[in-house]
N, C-alpha and C positions, 0 to 999 in steps of 0.2 A: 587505430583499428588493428588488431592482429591477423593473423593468417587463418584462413580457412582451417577449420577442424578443432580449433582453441576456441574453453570453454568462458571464456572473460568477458567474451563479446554482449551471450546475452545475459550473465549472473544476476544482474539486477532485475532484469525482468523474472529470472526461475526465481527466485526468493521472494518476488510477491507472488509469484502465483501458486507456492508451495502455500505461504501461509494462505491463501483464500482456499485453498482446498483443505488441506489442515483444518485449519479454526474455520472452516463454515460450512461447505460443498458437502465433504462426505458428510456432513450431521443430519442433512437434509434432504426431504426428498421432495423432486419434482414433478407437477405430471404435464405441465408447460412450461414453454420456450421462456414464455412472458414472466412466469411465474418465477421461475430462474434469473431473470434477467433481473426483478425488483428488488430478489432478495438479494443478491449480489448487488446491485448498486448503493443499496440500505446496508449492506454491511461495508463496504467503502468508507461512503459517505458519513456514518455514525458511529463505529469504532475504527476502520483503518486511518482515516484521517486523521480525527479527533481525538482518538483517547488510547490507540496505542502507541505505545513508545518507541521511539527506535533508537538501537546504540550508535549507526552512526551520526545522527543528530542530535548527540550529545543527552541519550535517553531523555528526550522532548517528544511529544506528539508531534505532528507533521504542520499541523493547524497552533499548535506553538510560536513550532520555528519558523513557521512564517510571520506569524505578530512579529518575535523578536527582532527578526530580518528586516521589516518593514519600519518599524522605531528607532533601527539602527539606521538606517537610509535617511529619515526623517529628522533625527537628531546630527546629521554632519551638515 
């Protein structure tokens, strides 16, 4: 953990939640809570998981590197 007022703490969380506002949020408009709520979990769910890639997982989907991880485990 670093010291109060460094930015390292939450990096990882600001960079998902740049891209879900990015690539989804502002494109769309809502006039419910609910309404918001699906389409943000439908875009999780069906591209952030599944089919974008990310460079620290070795430009793998998220839903990749988990198979791989998982075959690795199972293969020792």
């Amino acid at each position: 953990m670093s010291r109060k007022g460094n930015c390292w703490n939450n990096a990882i969380a600001e960079s998902f939640f740049k891209s879900l506002k990015v690539e989804w949020v502002y494109k769309h408009n809502y006039w419910l809570r609910l309404e918001a709520e699906l389409s943000i979990f439908q875009w999780i769910e069906t591209w952030y998981n599944r089919r974008r890639i990310h460079s620290y997982l070795g430009y793998k989907s998220i839903e990749e590197f988990k198979i791989e991880m998982f075959n690795q485990k199972v293969a020792a």
